[in-house]
Steps between C-alpha positions, in 0.01 A plus 500: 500500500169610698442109545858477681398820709161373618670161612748635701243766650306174596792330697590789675325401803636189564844632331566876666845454473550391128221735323549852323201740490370595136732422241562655105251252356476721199732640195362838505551470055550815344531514116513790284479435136498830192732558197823641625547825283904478506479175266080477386516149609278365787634495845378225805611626858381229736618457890425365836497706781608427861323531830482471855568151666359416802623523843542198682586400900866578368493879419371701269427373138677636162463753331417543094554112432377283209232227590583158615424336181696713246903473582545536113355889520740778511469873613504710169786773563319857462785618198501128361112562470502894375800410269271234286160615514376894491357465869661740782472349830436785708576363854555196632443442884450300807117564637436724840280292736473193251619227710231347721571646901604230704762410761702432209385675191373363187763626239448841295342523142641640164360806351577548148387783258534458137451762223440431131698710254268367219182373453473137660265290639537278856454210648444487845466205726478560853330246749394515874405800485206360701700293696805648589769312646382397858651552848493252782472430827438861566663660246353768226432480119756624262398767247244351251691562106341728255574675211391879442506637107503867457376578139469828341115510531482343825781727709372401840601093408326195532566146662523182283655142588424290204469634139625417139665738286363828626573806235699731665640842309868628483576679865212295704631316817368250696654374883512174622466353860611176594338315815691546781596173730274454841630541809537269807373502866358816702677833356492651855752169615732662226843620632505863498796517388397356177216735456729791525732357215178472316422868562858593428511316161170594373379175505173584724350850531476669836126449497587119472714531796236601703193323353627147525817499737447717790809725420464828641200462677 
């Protein structure tokens, strides 16, 4: 998937018109694995999560979509999830400010938070976290993905992208960030109009507004 993306960031300049800016090229895996204490036998959640697609000379790109090379993935309903494993999802969101700034916008992120109702371990794999999904000709970076655990002993959190089968206790939570898509030509050539559906929606934050598109100033 990041092979695809790097290609068709190479042809943009000769192809403007036919390119996207920074696409999903990741799965964003989460798996959470314990011993479900309603039967005592071993329970497997595993899922994909969605992210921001990138804006093109079109409009503004998608928001919370699967990558280009895994139509077979489905979203995981929240109560078909909850209903089968002992995990409480304790919000499930579209990112402020996670779409890269552009004059169209990259499209927003998903933020999920999970809690374990029983000890568990996960699986986390979470790339381009160094590389987040680029913008072009102009256009801004969408939000790098990341996941923060909050354990007992470590209240305050702590960031991890890749890592197999970490222990967590009954009650500890951990969020996850998915990349959000880059955005597309100069933000201050964006239609204000736009910008102030943005605001209105919550999908940028007033300090966004400002910062990258003019509005207000």
């Amino acid at each position: 998937m990041l092979l695809i993306d790097l290609i068709v960031k190479a042809l943009s300049p000769a192809l403007p018109e036919h390119v996207a800016a920074g696409l999903p090229g990741d799965s964003w895996n989460v798996f959470v694995i314990g011993e479900d204490p309603r039967t005592g036998r071993l329970f497997m959640s595993g899922e994909a999560l969605d992210g921001g697609w990138g804006a093109s000379i079109e409009g503004d790109g998608a928001s919370a979509v699967i990558h280009s090379a895994a139509g077979d993935f489905r979203n995981m309903p929240v109560e078909t999830l909850e209903s089968r494993n002992p995990v409480r999802i304790n919000r499930l969101q579209l990112g402020v400010d996670s779409g890269g700034a552009g004059k169209f916008r990259g499209g927003l992120n998903v933020v999920k938070e999970y809690e374990v109702l029983t000890d568990a371990t996960v699986t986390l794999h979470f790339d381009r976290a160094r590389t987040p999904q680029w913008g072009l000709f102009g256009g801004k970076d969408g939000a790098s993905p990341k996941v923060t655990v909050y354990k007992k002993d470590r209240p305050e959190g702590f960031v991890v992208n890749k890592v197999e089968q970490l222990p967590l206790k009954a009650g500890e939570r951990f969020v996850c960030e998915t990349g959000g898509g880059g955005g597309y030509g100069d933000p201050r050539e964006r239609d204000p109009k736009l910008v102030r559906e943005d605001l209105l929606n919550g999908s940028i934050s007033e300090e966004a507004a400002r910062t990258y598109y003019g509005y207000g100033n």
